[in-house]
PALUMKE-790574 format. One record per residue (C-alpha): chain; x, y, z; residue in three letters. Coordinates in Angstrom, 2 decimals, padded with zeros to 5 digits. Layout:
// PALUMKE-790574
("A" (X Y Z) "ALA");
...
//
This chain:
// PALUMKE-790574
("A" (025.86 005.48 019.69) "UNK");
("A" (024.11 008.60 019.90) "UNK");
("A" (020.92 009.75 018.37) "UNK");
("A" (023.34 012.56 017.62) "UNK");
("A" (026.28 010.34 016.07) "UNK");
("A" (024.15 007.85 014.14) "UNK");
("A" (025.89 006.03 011.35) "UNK");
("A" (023.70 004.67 008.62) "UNK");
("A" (024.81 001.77 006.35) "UNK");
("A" (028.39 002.78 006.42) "UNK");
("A" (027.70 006.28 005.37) "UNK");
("A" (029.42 009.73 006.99) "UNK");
("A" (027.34 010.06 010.47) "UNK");
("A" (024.28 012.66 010.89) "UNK");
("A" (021.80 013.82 013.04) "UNK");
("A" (018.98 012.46 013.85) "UNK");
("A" (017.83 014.08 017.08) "UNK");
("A" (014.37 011.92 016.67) "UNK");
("A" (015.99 008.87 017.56) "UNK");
("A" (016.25 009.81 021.02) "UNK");
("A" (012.47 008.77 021.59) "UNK");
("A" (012.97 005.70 019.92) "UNK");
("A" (013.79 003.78 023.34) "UNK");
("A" (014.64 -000.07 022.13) "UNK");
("A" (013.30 000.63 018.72) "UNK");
("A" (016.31 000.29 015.98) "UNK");
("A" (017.12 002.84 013.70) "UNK");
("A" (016.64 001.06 010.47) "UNK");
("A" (014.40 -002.00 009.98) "UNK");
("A" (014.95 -004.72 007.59) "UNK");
("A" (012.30 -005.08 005.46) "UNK");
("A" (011.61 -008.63 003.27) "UNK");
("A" (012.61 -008.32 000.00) "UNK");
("A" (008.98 -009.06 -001.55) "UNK");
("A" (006.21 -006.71 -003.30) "UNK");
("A" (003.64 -005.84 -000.63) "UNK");
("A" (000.95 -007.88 -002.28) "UNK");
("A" (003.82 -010.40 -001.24) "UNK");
("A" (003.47 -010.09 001.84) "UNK");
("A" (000.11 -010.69 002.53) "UNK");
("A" (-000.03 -013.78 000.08) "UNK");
("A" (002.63 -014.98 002.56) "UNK");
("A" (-000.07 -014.10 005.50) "UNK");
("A" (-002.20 -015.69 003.97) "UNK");
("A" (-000.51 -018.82 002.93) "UNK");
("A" (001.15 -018.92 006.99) "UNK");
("A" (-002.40 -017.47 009.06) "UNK");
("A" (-005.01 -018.61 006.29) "UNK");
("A" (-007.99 -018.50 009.30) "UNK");
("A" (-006.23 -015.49 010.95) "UNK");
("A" (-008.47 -012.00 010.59) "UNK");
("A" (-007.07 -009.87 008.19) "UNK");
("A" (-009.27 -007.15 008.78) "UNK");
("A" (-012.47 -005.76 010.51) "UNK");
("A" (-015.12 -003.55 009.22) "UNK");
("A" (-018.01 -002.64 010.67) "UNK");
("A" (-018.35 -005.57 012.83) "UNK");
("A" (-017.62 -008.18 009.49) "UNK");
("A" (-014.41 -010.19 009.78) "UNK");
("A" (-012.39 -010.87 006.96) "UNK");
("A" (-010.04 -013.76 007.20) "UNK");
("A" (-006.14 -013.22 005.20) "UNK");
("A" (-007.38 -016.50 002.55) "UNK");
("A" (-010.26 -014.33 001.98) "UNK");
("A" (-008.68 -011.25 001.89) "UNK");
("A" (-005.80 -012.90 -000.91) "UNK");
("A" (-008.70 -014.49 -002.98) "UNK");
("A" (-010.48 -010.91 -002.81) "UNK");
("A" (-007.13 -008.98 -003.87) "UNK");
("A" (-006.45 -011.88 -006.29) "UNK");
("A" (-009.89 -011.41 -008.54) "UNK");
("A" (-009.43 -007.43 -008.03) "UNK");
("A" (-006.01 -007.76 -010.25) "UNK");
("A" (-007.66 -009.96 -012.66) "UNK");
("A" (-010.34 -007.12 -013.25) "UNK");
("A" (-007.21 -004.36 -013.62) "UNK");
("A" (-005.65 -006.84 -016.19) "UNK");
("A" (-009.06 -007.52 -018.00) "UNK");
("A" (-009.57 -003.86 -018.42) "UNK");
("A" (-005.76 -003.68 -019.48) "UNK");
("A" (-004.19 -002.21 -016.70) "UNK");
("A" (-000.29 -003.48 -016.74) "UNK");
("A" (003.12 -003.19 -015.11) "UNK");
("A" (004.24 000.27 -014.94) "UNK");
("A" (000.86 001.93 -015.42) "UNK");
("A" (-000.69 004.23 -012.77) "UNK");
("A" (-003.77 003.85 -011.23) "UNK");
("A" (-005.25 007.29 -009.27) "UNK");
("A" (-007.58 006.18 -005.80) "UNK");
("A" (-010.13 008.57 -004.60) "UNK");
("A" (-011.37 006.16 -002.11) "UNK");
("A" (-012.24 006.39 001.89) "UNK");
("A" (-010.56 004.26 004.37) "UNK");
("A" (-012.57 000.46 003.61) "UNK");
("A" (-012.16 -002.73 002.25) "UNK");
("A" (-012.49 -002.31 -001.10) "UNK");
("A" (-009.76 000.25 -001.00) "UNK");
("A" (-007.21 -002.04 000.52) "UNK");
("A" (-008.44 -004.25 -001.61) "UNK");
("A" (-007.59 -002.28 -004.60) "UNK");
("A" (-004.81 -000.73 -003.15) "UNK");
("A" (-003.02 -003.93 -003.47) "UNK");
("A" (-004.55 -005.69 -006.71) "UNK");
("A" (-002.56 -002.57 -008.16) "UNK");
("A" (000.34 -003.83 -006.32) "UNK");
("A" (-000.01 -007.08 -007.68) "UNK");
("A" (-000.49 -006.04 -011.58) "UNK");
("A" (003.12 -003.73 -010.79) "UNK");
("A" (001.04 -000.94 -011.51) "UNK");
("A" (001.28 002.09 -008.75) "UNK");
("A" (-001.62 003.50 -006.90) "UNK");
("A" (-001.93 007.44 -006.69) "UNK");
("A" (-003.79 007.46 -003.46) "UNK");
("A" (-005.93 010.65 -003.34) "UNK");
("A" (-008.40 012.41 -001.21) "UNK");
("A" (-012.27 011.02 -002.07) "UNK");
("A" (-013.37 014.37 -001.44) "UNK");
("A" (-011.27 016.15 -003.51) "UNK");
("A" (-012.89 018.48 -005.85) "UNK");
("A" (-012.71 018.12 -010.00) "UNK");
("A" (-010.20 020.73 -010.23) "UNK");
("A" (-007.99 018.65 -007.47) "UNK");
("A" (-008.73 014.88 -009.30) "UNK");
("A" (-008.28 016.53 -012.51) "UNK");
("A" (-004.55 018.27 -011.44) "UNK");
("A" (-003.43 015.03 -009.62) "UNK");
("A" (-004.50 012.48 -013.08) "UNK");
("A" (-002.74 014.66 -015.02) "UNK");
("A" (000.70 014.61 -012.83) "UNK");
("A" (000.34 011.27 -012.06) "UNK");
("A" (000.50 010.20 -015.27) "UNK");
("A" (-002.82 008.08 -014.31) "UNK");
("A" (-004.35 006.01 -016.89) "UNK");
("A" (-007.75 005.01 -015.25) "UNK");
("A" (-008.95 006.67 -011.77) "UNK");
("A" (-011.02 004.34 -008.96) "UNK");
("A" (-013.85 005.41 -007.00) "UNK");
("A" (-016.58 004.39 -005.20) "UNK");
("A" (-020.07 005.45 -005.98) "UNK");
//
């Protein structure tokens, strides 16, 4: 089958001239069917020792990583954060924004990821779209 003359889940066939550079990589992954926090708790319970992440020279092991995540939801819910609700990040690439970024995913809430530089105007247009009902930052 051609990149050309792809046929995707039993639908009519379309291009997809990207495919091409694929090489042995399929056209369509399956995915588990589990929440992403899901799928680190399942990291975690399998590679508990295993490094989850590195940061500035600290390693941070997946048990660690879960029980970090874990409190992080229990914070959302405290300050009554629920399913459904939207939570804007203006946070730069570190751990407590993966951290975060998945506590949301564990309440059911949905992060709004955002520049951390954006300017008022910017976080102030993106809350409002979003729908957001608390924004997270680091100071």
């Amino acid at each position: 089958m051609t990149a050309e003359q792809t046929k995707i889940a039993g639908e009519s066939h379309v291009k997809a001239p990207w495919l091409n550079v694929y090489g042995v990589v399929p056209p369509h992954l399956d995915y588990p069917d589990c929440t992403m926090y899901e799928a680190v708790e399942r990291c975690a319970e399998t590679y508990p020792n295993h490094i989850a992440y590195v940061f500035m020279g600290r390693k941070t092991t997946y048990r660690a990583m879960a029980a970090e995540i874990d409190l992080c939801a229990r914070a959302l819910k405290a300050t009554g954060v629920r399913p459904g609700d939207r939570i804007t990040m203006a946070m730069p690439n570190c751990p407590q924004a993966v951290i975060m970024f998945y506590a949301i995913n564990l309440v059911g809430a949905t992060a709004n990821m955002i520049h951390p530089l954006s300017s008022e105007k910017e976080i102030e247009f993106y809350l409002k779209e979003s729908g957001s009902i608390f924004a997270v930052t680091l100071d």
